[in-house]
C-alpha atoms as an extended CHARMM CRD file, in Angstrom:
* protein
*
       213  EXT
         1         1  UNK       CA              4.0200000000      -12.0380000000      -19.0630000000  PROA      1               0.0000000000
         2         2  UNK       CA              5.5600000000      -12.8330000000      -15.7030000000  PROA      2               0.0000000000
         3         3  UNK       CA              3.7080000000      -13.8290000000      -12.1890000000  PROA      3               0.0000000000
         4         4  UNK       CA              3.6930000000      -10.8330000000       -9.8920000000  PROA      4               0.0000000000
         5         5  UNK       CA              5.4820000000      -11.7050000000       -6.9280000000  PROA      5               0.0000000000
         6         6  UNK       CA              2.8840000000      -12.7260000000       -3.7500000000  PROA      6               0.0000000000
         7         7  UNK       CA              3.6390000000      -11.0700000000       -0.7250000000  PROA      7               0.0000000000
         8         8  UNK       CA              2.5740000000      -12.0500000000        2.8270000000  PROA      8               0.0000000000
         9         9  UNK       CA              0.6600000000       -9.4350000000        4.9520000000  PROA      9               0.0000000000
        10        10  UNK       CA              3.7850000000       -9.5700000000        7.0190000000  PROA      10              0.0000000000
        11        11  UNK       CA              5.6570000000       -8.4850000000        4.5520000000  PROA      11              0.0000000000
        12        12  UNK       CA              3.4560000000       -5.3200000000        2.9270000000  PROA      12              0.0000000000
        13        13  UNK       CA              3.6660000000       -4.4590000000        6.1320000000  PROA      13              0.0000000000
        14        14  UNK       CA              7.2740000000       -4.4910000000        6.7100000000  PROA      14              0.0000000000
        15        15  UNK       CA              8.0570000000       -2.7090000000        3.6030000000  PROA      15              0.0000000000
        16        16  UNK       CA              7.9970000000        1.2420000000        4.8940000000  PROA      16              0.0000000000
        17        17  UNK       CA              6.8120000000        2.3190000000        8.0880000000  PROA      17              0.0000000000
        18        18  UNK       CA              3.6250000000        3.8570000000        6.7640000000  PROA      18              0.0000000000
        19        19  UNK       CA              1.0450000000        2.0600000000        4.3790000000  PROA      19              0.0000000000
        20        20  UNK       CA             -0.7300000000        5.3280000000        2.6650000000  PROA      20              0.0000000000
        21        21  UNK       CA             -4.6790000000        5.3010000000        2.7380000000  PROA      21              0.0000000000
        22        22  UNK       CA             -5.5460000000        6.1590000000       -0.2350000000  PROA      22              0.0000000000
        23        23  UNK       CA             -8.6960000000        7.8040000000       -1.4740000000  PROA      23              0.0000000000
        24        24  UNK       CA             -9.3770000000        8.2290000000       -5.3140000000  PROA      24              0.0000000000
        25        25  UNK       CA            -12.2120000000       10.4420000000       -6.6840000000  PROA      25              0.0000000000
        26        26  UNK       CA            -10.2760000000       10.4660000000      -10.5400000000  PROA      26              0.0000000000
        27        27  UNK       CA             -8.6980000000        8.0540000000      -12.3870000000  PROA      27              0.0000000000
        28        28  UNK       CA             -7.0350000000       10.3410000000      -13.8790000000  PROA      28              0.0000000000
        29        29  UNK       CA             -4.8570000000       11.3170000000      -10.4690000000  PROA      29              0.0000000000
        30        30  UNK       CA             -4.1670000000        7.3970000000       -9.7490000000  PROA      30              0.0000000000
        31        31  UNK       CA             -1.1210000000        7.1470000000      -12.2200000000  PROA      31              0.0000000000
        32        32  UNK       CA              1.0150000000        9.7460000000      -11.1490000000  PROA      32              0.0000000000
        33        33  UNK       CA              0.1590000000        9.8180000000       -7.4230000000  PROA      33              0.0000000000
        34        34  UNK       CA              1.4540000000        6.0500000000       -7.3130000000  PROA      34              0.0000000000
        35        35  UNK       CA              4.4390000000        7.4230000000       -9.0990000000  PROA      35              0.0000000000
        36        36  UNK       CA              4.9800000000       10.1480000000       -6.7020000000  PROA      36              0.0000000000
        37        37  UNK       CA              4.4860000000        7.8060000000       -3.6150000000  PROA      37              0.0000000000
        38        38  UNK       CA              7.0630000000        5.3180000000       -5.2620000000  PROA      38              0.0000000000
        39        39  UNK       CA              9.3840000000        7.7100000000       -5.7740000000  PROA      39              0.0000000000
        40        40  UNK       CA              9.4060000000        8.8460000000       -2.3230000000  PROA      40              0.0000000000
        41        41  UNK       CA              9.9040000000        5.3070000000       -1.4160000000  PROA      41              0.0000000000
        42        42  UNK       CA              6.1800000000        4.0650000000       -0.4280000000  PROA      42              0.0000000000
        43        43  UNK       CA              5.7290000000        1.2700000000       -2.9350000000  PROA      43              0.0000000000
        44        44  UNK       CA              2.6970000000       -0.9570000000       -0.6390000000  PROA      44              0.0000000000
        45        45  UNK       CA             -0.2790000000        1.2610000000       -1.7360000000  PROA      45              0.0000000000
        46        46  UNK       CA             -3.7350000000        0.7710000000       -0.4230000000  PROA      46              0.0000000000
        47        47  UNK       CA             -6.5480000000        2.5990000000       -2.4480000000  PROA      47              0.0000000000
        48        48  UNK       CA             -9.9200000000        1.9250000000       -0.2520000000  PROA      48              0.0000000000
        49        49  UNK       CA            -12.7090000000        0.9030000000       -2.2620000000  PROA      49              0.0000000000
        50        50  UNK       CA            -14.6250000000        4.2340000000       -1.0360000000  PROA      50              0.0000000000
        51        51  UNK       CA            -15.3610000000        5.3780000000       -4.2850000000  PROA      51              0.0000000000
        52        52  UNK       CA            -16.8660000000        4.8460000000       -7.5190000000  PROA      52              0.0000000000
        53        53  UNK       CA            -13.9750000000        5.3180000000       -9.1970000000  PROA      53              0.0000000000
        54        54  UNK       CA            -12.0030000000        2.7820000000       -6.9870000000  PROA      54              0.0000000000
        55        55  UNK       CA            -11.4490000000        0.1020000000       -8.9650000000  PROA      55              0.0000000000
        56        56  UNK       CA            -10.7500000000        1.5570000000      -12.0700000000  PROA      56              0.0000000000
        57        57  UNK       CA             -7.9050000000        3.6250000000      -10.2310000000  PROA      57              0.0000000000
        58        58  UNK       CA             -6.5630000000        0.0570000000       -8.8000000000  PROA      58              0.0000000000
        59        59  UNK       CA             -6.5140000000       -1.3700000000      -12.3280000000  PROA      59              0.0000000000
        60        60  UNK       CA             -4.3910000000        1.6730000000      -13.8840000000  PROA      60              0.0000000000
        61        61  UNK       CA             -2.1280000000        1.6550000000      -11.1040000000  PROA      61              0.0000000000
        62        62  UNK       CA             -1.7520000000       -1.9310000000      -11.2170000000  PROA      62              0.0000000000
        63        63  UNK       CA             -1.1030000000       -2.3050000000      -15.2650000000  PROA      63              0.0000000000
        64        64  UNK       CA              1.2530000000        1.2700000000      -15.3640000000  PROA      64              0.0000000000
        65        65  UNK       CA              3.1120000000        1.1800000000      -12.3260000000  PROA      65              0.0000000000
        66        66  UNK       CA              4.5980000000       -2.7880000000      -12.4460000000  PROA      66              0.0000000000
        67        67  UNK       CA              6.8360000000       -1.0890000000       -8.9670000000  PROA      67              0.0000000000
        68        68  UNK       CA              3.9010000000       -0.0270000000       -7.2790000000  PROA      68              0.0000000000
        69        69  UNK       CA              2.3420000000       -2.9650000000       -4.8010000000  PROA      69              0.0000000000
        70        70  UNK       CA             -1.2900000000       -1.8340000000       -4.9460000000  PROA      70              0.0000000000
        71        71  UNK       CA             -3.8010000000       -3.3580000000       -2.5970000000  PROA      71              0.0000000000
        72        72  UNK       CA             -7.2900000000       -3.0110000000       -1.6300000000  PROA      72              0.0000000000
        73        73  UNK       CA             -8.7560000000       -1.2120000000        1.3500000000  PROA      73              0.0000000000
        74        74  UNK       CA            -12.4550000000       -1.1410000000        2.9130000000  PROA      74              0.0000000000
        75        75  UNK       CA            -12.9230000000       -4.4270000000        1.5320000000  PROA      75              0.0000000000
        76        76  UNK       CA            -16.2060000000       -6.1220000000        3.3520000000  PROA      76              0.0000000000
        77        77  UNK       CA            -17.2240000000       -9.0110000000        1.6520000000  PROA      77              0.0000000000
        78        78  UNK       CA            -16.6810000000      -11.3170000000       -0.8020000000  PROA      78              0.0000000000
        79        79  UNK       CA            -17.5750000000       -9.4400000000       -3.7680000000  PROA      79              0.0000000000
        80        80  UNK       CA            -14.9360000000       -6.5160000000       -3.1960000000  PROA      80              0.0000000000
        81        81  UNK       CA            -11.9870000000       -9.2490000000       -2.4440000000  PROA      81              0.0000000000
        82        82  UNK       CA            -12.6440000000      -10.9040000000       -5.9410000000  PROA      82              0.0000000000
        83        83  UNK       CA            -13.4920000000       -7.3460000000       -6.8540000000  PROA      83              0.0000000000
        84        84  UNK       CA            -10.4470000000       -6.5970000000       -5.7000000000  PROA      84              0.0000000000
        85        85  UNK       CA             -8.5580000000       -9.2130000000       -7.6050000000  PROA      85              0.0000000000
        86        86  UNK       CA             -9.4970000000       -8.9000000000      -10.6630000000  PROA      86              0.0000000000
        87        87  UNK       CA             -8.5610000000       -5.4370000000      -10.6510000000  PROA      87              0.0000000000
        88        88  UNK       CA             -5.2650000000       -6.3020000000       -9.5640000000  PROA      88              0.0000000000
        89        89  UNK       CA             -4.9880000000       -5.8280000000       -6.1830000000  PROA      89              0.0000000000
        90        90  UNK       CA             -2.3590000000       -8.1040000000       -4.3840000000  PROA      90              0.0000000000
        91        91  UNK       CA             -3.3650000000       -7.4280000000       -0.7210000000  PROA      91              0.0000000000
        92        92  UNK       CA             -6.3200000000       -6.4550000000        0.7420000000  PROA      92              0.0000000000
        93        93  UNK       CA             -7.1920000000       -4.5230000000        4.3230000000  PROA      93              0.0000000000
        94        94  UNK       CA            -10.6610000000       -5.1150000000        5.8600000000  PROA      94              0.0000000000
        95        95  UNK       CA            -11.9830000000       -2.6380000000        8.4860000000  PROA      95              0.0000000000
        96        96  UNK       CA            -13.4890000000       -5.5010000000       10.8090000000  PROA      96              0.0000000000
        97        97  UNK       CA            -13.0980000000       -9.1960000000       10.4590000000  PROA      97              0.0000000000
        98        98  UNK       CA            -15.6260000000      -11.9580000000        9.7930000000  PROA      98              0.0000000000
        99        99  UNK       CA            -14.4130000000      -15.5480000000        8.4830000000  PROA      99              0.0000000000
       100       100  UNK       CA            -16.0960000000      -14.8020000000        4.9410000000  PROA      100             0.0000000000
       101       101  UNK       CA            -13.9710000000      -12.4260000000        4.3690000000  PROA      101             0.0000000000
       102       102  UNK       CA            -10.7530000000      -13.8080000000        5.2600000000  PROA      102             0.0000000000
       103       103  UNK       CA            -12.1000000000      -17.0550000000        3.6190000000  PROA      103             0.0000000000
       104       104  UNK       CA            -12.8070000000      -14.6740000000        0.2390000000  PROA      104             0.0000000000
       105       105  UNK       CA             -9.2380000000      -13.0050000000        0.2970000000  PROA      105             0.0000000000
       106       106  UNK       CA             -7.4540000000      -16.7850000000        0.5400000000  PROA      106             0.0000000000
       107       107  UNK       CA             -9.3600000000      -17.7470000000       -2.4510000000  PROA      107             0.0000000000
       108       108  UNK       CA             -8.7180000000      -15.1530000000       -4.6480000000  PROA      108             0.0000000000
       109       109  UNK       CA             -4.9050000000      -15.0890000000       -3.7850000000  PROA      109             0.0000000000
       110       110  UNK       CA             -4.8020000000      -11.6320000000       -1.7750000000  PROA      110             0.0000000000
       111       111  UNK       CA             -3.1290000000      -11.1780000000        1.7450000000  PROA      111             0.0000000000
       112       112  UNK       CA             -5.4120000000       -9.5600000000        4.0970000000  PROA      112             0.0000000000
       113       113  UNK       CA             -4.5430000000       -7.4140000000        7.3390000000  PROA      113             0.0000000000
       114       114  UNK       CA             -7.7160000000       -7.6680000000        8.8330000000  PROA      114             0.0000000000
       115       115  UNK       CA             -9.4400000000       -4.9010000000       11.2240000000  PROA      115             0.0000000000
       116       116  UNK       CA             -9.9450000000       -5.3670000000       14.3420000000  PROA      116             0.0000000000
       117       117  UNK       CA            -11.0200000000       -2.9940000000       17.4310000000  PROA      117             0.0000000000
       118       118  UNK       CA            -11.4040000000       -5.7980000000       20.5500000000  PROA      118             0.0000000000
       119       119  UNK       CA             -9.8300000000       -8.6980000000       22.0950000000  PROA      119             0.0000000000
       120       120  UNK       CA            -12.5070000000      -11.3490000000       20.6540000000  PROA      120             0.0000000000
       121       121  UNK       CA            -12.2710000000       -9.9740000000       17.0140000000  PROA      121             0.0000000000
       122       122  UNK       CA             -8.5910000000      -10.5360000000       17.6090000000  PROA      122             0.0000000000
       123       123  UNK       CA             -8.8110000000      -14.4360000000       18.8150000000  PROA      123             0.0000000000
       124       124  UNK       CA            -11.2630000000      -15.0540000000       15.5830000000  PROA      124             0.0000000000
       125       125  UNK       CA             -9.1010000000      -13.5590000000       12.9830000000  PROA      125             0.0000000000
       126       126  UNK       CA             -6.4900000000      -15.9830000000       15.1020000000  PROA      126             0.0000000000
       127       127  UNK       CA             -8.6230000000      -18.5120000000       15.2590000000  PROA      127             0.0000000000
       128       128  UNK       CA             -8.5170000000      -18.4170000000       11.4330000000  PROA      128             0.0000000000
       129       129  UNK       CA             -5.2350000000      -18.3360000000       10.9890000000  PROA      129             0.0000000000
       130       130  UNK       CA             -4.5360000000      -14.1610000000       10.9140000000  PROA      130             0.0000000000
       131       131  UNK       CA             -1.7220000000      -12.7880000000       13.2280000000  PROA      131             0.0000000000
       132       132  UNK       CA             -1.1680000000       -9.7500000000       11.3380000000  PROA      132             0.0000000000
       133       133  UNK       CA             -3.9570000000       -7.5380000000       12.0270000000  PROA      133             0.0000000000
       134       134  UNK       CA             -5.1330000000       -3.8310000000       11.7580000000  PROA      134             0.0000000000
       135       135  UNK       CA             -6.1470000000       -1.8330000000       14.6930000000  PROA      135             0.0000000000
       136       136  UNK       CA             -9.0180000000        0.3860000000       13.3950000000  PROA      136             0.0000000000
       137       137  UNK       CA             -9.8970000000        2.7340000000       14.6550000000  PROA      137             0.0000000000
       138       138  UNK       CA             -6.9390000000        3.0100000000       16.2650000000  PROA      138             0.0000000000
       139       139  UNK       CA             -7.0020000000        6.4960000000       18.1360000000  PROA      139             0.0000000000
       140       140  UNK       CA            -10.6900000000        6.1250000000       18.5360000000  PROA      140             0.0000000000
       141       141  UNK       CA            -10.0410000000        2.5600000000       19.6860000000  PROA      141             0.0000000000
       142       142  UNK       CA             -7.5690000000        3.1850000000       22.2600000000  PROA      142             0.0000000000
       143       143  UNK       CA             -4.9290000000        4.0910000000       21.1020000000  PROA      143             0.0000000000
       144       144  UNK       CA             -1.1910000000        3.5000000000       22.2380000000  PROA      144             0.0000000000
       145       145  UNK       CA             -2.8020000000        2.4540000000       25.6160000000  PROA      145             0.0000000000
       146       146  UNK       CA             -4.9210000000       -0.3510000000       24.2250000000  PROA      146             0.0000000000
       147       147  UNK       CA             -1.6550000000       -2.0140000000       22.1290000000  PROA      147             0.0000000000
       148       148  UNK       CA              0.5680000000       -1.7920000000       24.9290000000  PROA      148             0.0000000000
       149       149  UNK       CA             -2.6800000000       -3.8630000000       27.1020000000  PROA      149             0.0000000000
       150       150  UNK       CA             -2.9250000000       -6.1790000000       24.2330000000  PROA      150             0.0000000000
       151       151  UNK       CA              0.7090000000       -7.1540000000       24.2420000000  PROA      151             0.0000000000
       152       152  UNK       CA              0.4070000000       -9.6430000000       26.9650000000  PROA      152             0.0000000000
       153       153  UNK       CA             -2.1750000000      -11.7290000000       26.0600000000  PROA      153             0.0000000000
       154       154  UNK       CA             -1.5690000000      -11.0390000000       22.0790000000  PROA      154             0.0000000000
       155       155  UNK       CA              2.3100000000      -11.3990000000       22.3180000000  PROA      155             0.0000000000
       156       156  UNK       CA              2.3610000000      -13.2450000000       19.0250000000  PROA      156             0.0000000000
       157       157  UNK       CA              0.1150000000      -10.7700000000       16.9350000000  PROA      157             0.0000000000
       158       158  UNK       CA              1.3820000000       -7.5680000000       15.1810000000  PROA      158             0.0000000000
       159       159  UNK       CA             -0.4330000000       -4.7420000000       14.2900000000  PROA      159             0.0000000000
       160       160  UNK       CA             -1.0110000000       -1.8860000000       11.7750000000  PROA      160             0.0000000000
       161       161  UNK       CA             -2.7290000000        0.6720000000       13.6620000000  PROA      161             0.0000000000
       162       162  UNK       CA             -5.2310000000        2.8270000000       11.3770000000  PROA      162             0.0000000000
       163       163  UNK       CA             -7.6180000000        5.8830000000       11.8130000000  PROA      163             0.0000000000
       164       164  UNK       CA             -6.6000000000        8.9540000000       13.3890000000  PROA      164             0.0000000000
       165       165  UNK       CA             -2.9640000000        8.0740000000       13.2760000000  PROA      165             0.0000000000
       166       166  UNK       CA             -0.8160000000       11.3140000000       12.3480000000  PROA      166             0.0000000000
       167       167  UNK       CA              2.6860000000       12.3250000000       11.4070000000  PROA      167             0.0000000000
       168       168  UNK       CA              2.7180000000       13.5940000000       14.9840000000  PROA      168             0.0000000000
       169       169  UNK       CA              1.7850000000       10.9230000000       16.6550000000  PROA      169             0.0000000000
       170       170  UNK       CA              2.8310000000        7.9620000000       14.0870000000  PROA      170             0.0000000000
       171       171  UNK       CA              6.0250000000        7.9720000000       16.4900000000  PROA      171             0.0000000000
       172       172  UNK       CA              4.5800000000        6.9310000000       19.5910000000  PROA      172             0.0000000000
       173       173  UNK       CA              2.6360000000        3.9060000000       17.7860000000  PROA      173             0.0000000000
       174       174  UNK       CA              5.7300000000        2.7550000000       15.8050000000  PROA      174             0.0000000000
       175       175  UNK       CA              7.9800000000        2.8190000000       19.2390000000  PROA      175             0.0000000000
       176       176  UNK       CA              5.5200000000       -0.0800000000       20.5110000000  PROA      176             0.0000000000
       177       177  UNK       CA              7.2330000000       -3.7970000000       19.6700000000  PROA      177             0.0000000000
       178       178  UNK       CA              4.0700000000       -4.8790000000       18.5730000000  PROA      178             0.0000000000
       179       179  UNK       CA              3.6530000000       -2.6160000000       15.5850000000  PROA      179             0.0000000000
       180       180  UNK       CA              4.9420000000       -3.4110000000       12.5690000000  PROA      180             0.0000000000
       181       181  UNK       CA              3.9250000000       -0.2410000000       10.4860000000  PROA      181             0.0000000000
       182       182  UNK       CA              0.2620000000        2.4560000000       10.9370000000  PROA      182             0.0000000000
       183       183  UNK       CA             -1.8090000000        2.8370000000        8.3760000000  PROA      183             0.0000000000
       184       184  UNK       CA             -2.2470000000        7.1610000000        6.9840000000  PROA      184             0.0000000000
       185       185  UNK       CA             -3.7540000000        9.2210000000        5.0350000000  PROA      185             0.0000000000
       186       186  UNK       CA             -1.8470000000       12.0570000000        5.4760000000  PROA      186             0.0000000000
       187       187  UNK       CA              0.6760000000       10.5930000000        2.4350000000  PROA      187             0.0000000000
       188       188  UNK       CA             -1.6750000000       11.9330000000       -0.1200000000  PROA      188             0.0000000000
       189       189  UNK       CA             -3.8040000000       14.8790000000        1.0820000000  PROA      189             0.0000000000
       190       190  UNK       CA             -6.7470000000       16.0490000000       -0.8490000000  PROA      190             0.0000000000
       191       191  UNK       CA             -5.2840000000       19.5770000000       -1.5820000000  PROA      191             0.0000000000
       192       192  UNK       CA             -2.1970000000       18.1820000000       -3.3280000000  PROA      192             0.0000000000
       193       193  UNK       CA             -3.9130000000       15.1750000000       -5.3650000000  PROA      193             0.0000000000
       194       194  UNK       CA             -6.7160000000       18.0920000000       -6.4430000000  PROA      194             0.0000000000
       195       195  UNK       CA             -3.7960000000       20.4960000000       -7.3710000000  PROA      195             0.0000000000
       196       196  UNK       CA             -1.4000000000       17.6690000000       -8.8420000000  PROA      196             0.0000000000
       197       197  UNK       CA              1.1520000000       18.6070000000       -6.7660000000  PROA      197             0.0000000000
       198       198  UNK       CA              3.1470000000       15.1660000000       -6.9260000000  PROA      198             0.0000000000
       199       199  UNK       CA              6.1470000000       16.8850000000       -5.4830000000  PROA      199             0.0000000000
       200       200  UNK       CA              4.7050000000       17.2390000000       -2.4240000000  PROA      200             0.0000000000
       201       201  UNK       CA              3.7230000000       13.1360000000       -2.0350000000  PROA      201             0.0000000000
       202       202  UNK       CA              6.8140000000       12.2690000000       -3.0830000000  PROA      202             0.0000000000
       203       203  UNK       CA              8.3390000000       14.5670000000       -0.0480000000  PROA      203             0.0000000000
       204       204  UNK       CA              5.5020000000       13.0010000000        2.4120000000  PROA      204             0.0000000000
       205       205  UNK       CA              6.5000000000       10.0450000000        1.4780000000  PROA      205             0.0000000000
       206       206  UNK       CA             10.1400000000       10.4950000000        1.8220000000  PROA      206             0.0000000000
       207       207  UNK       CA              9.9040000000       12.0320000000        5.2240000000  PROA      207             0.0000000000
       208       208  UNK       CA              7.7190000000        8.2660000000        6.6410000000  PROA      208             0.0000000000
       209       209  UNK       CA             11.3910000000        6.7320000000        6.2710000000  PROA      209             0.0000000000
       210       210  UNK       CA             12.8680000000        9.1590000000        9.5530000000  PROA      210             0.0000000000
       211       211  UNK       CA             10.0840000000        7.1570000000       11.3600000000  PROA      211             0.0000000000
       212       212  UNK       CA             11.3220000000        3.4540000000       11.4210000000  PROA      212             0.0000000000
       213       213  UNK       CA             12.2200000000        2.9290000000       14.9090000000  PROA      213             0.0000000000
């Protein structure tokens, strides 16, 4: 069996403009909704550890879709990174930053875009090593406003802003030369997954490529 291919954070997030937030209450939906987002083009998948069922959903997508690049979101400490990882998860997304964590995701292989909401959460994920970082919550956080501030004295970080970001306003983020990609949930709404409408994801997803400035 081969190696799956390591990718850097920089890299998941330079794959599509949008990195879906995923949030699975059924196993039985992770398959095809992975399918659906690949086919529309969204292949770096992040399914937040939110749920019971979390885990199990990152393991099925990981073993049944080999074109899918699943990672982990919410992940806090150490135990969901090697969590995480032995799912099958090749990246993981934190929604704040402390050194155990980032610490946690280097040992058990996984890139990590780490959260971050202020200017001193920034200069420790920097301080170990992290320049690709997630702005959560981003609307609630700031905003456009705040990343256009932070470009001066964070000219060499880029960010994936998260939380509250939109198909409406995912335009006015992604215009900014400091983001790489947003983070959204809006890829796979509830409705859709309950009702297996995979068409629809698929056409979300398709519809995130108009957006790459």
């Amino acid at each position: 069996m081969s190696t799956p291919q390591t990718f850097s954070a920089l890299q998941v997030m330079q794959d599509a403009p949008v990195i879906p937030v995923i949030v699975l209450n059924d196993v039985a939906h992770a398959v095809p909704m992975a399918r659906a987002l690949v086919a529309g083009g969204i292949r770096m998948l992040e399914v937040t550890l939110r749920t019971p069922q979390a885990l199990a959903c990152i393991e099925a997508i990981a073993r049944e879709v080999p074109e899918a690049v699943v990672g982990a979101g919410t992940v806090r400490s150490k135990a969901d990174a090697q969590a995480a990882a032995n799912a099958g998860s090749r990246f993981a997304v934190s929604p704040g930053y402390t050194s155990a964590v980032g610490q946690a995701c280097r040992d058990a292989g996984l890139a990590l875009l780490p959260g971050v909401a202020t200017g001193s959460e920034i200069m420790m994920a920097q301080e170990d090593g992290f320049t690709e970082l997630k702005f959560f919550p981003a609307m609630q956080a700031g905003g456009p406003a705040m990343l256009k501030a932070w470009s001066g004295p964070f000219f060499d970080v880029r960010f994936c802003p998260t939380g509250g970001v939109t198909l409406q306003n995912a335009t006015e983020f992604l215009a900014l030369p400091n983001v790489v990609c947003v983070g959204g949930s809006w890829l796979v709404p509830a409705d859709a997954m309950a009702s297996g409408d995979w068409a629809r994801v698929t056409a979300l997803a398709q519809a995130t490529h108009a957006l790459r400035k």
